[in-house]
N, C-alpha and C positions, 0 to 999 in steps of 0.2 A: 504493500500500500504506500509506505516510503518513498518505493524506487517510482510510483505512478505520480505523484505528487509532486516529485520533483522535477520530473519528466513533462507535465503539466505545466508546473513552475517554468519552468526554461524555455517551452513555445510561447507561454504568456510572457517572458522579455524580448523575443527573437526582433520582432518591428521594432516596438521603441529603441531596442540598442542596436540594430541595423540603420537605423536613420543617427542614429547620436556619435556611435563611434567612425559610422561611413562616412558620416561629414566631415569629423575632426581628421581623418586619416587623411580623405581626397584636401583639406585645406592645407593640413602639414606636406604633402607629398607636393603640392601645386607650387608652393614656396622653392623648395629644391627643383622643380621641373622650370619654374618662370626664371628662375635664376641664373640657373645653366644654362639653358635658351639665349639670356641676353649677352650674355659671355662669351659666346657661338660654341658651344659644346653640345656635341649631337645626344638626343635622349633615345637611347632604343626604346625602353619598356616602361610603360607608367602604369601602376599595377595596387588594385584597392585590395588587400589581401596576400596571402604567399599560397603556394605549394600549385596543386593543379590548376588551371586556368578554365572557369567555366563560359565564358563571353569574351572576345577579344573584336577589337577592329583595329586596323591599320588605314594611320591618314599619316603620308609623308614619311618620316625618317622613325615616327614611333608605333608604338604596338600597343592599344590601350587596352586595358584587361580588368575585370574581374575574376579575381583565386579562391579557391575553395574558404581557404584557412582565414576569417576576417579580421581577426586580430592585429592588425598591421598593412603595413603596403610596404612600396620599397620604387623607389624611379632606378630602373638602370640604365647608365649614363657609358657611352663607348670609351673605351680607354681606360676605367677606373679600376684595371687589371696590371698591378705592375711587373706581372711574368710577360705580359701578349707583346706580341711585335708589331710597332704602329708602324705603317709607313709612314714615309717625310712626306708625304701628299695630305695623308692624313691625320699629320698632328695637330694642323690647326680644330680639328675636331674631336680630342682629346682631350677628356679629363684630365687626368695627370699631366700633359703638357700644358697645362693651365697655370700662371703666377700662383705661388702660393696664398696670395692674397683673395684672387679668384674665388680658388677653392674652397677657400674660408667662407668668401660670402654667399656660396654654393650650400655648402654644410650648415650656415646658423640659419641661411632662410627659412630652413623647416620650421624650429622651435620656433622663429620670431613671428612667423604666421600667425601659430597658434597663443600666441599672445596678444598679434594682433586683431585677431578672427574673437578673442573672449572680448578686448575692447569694447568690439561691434555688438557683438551679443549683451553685453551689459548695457551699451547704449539702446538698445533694442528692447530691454526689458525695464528702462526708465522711461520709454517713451507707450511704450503697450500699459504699463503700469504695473503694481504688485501690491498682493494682498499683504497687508502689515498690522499687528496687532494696536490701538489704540490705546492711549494713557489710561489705564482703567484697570482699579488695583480687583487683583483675582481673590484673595486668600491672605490673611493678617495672620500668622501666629502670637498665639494668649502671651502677654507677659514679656514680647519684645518693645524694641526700641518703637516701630513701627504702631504697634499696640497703645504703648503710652503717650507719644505723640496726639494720637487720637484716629490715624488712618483706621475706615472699615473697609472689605472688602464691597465695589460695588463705587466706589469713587473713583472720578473721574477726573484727573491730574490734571491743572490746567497750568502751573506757571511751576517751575523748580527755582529759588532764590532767587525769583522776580524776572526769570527766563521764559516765555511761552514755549510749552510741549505740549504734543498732538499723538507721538509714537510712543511705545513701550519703551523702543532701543532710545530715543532721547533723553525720557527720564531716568534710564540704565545708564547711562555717559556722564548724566550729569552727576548722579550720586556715585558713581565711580573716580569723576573727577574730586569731589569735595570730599575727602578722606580724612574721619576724623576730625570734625568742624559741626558747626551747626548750621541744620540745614531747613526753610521755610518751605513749606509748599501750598499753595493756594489750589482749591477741591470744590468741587461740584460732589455734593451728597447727590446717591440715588434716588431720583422722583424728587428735587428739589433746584427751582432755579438761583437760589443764592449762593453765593461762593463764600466759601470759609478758607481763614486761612490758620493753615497749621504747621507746628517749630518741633523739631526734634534733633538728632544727634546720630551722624555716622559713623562709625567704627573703621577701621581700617584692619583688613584682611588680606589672608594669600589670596591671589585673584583664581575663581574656580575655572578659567578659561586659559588651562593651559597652554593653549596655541599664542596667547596676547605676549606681546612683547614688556606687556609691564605684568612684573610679580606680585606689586603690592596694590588695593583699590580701595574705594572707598564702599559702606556695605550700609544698607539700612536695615538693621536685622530684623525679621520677619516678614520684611516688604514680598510678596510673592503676585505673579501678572495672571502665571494660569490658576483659571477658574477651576471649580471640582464641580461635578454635575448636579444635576437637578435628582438625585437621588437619594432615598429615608431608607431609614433606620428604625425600627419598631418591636419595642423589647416588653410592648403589655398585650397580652394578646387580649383581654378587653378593652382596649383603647379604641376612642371612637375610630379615629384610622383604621384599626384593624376590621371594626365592626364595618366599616365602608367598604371594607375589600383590600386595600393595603394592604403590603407586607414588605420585610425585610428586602431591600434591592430595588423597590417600586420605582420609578420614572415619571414625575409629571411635569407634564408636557405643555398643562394648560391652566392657569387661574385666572377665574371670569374673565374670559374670551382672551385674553394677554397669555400668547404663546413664548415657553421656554426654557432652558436648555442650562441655565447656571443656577447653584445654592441661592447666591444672594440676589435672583431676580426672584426667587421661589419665596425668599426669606419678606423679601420685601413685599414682595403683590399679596403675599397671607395677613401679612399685619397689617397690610393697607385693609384688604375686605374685612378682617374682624374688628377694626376700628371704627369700623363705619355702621357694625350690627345690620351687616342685607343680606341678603342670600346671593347665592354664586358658587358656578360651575366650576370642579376642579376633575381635570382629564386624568391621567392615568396610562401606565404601562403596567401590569405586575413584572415582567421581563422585559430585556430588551429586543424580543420578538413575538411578544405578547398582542393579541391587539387592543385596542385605546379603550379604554376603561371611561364612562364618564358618574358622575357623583354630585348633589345635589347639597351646599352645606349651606349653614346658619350659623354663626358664632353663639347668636343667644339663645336659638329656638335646642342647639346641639349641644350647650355649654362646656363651652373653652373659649379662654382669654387669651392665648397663643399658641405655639407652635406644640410644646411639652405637653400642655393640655390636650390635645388634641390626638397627639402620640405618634409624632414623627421626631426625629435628632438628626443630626446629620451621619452620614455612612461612614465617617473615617473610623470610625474607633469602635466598629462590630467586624467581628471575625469572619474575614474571606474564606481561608482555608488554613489549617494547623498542619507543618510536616511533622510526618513521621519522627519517631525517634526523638523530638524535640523535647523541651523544658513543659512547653503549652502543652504537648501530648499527655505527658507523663502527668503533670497537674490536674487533667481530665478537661482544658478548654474547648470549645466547641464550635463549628462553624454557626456563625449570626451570632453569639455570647458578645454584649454589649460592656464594653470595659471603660468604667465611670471613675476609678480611682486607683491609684496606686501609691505605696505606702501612704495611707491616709491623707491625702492629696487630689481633691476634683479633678479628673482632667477633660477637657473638650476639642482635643485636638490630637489628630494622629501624631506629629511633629512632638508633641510630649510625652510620651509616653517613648517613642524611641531614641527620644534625649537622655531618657531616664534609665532605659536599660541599657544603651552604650554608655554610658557613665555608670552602668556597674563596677563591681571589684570583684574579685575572684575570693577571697578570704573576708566579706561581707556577707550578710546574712540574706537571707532570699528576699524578694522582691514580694509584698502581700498586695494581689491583684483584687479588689472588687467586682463581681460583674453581675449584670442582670441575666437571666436566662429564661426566655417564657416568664417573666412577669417574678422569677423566683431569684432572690439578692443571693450571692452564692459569695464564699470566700475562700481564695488562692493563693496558694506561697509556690513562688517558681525561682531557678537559680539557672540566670542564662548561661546560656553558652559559645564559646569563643566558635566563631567559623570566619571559614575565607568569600571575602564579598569580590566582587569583580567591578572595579568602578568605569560607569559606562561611555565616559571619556577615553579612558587615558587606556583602558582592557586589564590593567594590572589590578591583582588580588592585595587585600590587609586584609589583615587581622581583625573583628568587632565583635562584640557581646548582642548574640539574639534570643529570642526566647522559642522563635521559629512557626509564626504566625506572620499573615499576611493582610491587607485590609480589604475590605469591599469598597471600598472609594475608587470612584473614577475619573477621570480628568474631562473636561468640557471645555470645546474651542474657546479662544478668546473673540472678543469682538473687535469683526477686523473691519478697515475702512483701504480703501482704492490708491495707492501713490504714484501719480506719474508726471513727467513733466512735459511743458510743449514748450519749452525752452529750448532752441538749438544749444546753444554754447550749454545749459545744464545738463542737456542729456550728453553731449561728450564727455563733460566734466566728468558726470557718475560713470562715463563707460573707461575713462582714464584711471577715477581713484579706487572703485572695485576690482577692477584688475591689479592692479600694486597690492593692492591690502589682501587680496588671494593670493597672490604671488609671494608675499610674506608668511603667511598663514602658510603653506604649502611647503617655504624653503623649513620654517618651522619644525613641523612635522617630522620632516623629513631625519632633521636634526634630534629630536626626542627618539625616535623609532630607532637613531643608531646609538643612543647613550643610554638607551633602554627606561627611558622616563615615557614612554608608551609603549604598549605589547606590541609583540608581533605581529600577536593572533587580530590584532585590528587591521591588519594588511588584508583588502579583497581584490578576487580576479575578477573574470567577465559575469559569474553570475551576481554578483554584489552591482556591478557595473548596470546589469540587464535590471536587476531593482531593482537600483533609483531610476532609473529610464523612464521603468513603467510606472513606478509611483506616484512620481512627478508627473508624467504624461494625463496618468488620472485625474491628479489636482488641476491641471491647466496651462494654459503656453508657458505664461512667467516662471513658472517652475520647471517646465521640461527644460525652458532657456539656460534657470540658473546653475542647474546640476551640469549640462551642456556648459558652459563658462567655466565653470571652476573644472572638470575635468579636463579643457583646452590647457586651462593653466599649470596644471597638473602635468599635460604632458610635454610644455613650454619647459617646465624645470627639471621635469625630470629626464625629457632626450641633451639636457647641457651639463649632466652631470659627466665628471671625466672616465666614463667608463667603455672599452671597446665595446664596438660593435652599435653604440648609440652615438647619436652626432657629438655628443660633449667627448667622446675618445677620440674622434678624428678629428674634434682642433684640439684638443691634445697635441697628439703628435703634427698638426701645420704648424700650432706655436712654437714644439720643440722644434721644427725646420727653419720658422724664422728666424730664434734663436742663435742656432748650431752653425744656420745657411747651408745646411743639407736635408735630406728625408732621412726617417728612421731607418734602419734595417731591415730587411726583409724578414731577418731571423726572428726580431724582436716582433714584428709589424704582427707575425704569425702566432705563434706565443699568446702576445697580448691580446688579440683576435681569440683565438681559440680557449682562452682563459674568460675574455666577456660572451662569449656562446654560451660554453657550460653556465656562468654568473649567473645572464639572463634567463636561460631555461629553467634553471633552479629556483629561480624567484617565482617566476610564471607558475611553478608546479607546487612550490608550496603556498602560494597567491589562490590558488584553484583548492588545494585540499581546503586553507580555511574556510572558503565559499561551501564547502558539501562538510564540513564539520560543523561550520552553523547553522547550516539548514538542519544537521540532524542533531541539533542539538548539544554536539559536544563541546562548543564555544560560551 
């Protein structure tokens, strides 16, 4: 069933990454083919793919072709043979009888395409526009800086220290900039057109985005953008809720006639209608392929004053699923067990409770869990335990204390709005400064993956490749565009790196010629050749296993 799945899987990326990596191969190969052309260097074969040829046409001196193998292409250029015997007739048509200078600008035209080809791409995807999450705080955790300030979840960020912000990523730059300082923010509360304005305090932290060239940022702790869904929690099984049909996992979808998708629009339209003592419709999923439930309420005629009353909580802190072998197991916790306190401690948020048990200690006494169960208060003593977590950045495992439960909370899109510009000169601009700033990110990368400050196992081949292609293609152009860009850029850096057999080995050795003011040896030329074959094969092959180890799970 595995082997159908994945087999499945891989004709579901064949288009999208036939259109993604064909284009970026036919731009990087057009770069070396246009280049040599203007040099007067004859091109035999210009070729989207390697090994058999299944399409070819011949116009003029070259052979245009599609090859079995798509991962690559390759322009073969007459002369670029330094065993073959050119005639003197024929060397002005000669590769290698080209200045070495030539040659050079033969060799980097590839990569610099594809640098230039992501430019266009990003300028193409400032002018189409892109879905971008809005200033508008998702999720406050209890008892942070954020908290006490007075941010709720469900505001909508209009000014950071008297700055106007419209994006997530803006008010993310800005409290990144002010590290450690105190910092204002002017808020539009939910369902209210007056603005407040509110003063708290940043902390300065290791930056969790280890691709950034700065290690230290500024952090507003608790501040969180994504929302959690519109989904309850129901731990009395006489609760009017439950008596309506509700249950642990529910989804609604609808409060008097206002359709919706996050906690604190769900939080908000409740307490709006029970303030008001009217009656009004509330929709409903029991699952999330349930169908739509609808429910007839009254705050006064059903008596409940809010949400508790009424007998929903929010889903973070009821039990998704308990593994095996664990602390939770052996305790006897339960899926849907609603966990309201620990060491004698309320708590109402998932983020507390797993602060609370990675700050356990090993020679500490066990953790005394509360929890509700079917309406019945039950009490737990569990003593976590040490496993290896895999962080989803960076791939590498630590060390943490779990108790080996999961939550039923779900995440819910943020609210995005449109960004594009009809600005000529801005849409270059962005298609200029996205391309550096991926280019960085990229050299980055590259750099952690060989000082072993990211895993291996985070290196993917063509099925990772085939994806994002198609995931992206799902979401929409700007996105098939953006993953298209950065992997141009990607293979901007990575065909200039000094390794045989990719453009960055062959000026390699034209620099050692300038140099020297001779060519390498043939001996050497070989060698080093046949040492970047093996390299690159070996990449490619263990690039492919981690593609079929993560699909099946062993990643």
């Amino acid at each position: 069933m595995v082997i159908i799945d994945l087999i499945q899987q891989a004709f579901g990326f064949i288009v999208p990454l036939a259109i993604l990596l064909g284009l970026l191969i036919f731009v990087h190969e057009l770069g070396h083919f246009s280049v040599a052309k203007f040099f007067g260097v004859r091109v035999e074969t210009f070729s989207i793919g390697f090994g058999k040829k299944i399409w070819e046409r011949t116009k003029g001196d070259t052979t245009y072709c599609l090859s079995l193998i798509p991962f690559g292409g390759y322009v073969k250029m007459y002369g670029d043979d330094p065993t073959a015997d050119i005639p003197e007739s024929e060397k002005q048509y000669s590769f290698l009888h080209k200045s070495v200078w030539q040659r050079i600008g033969v060799v980097l035209a590839g990569p610099l395409m594809n640098f230039f080809f992501a430019i266009l791409v990003f300028a193409l995807i400032a002018l189409v526009g892109e879905d971008k999450p809005i200033a508008k705080v998702g999720e406050i955790q209890p008892g942070t800086a954020a908290h006490i300030m007075g941010l709720q979840a469900g505001d909508e960020i209009l000014k950071v220290n008297g700055k106007s912000v419209s994006l997530m990523e803006e008010v993310q730059s800005l409290v990144e900039k002010n590290a450690n300082a105190k910092i204002t923010m002017t808020i539009k509360r939910h369902g209210s057109e007056q603005e407040m304005e509110l003063q708290g305090e940043t902390l300065i932290v290791e930056n969790p985005n280890i691709l950034s060239t700065e290690k230290m940022v500024g952090s507003l702790e608790g501040l969180q953008f994504m929302p959690t869904a519109s989904m309850v929690g129901i731990d009395q099984p006489d609760s009017i809720a439950a008596q309506k049909g509700l249950a642990t996992g529910s989804l609604i979808t609808e409060v008097d006639g206002v359709k919706l998708q996050r906690w604190y629009e769900l939080e908000y339209l409740m307490n709006k209608a029970i303030s008001e003592n009217k009656s009004f419709t509330l929709k409903f999923k029991v699952d999330q392929n349930a169908e739509e439930q609808s429910v007839q309420l009254n705050a006064q005629e059903d008596a409940f004053k809010n949400l508790k009353e009424f007998g929903i909580h929010p889903l973070d802190l009821f039990v998704g699923s308990v593994v095996d072998e664990s602390a939770a197991k052996a305790a006897g916790l339960q899926k849907n067990d609603h966990i309201t306190a620990i060491d004698g401690n309320e708590i109402s948020h998932w983020s507390e409770l797993v602060n609370r048990v990675r700050a356990y200690e090993e020679d500490k006494q066990p953790l005394a869990l509360k929890v509700v169960r079917a309406g019945e208060e039950l009490n737990m003593e569990m003593s976590p335990k040490p496993v290896l977590q895999k962080d989803p950045v960076t791939g590498m495992e630590k060390k943490v204390y779990a108790i080996g439960i999961t939550t039923s909370l779900m995440g819910a899109p943020p609210v995005l709005t449109l960004v594009r510009s009809s600005n000529v000169l801005e849409v270059i601009k962005r298609g200029f400064v996205d391309s550096y700033n991926w280019s960085v990110t990229t050299v980055l990368s590259f750099w952690k993956l060989l000082t072993n400050q990211v895993s291996a196992k985070s290196i993917g081949g063509p099925l990772m490749i085939g994806q994002l292609a198609s995931q992206s293609m799902a979401v929409g152009l700007s996105a098939f565009l953006k993953i298209m860009g950065i992997i141009s850029i990607n293979l901007f850096i990575l065909n200039l790196l000094p390794l045989p057999v990719l453009d960055g080995g062959h000026l390699l050795f034209y620099t050692i010629e300038v140099i020297r003011g001779k060519p390498v040896s043939m001996r050497v030329l070989e060698v080093a050749q046949t040492f970047g074959l093996v390299l690159l094969l070996s990449l490619m092959v263990f690039a492919t296993y981690n593609d079929f180890a993560r699909f099946l799970g062993f990643l």
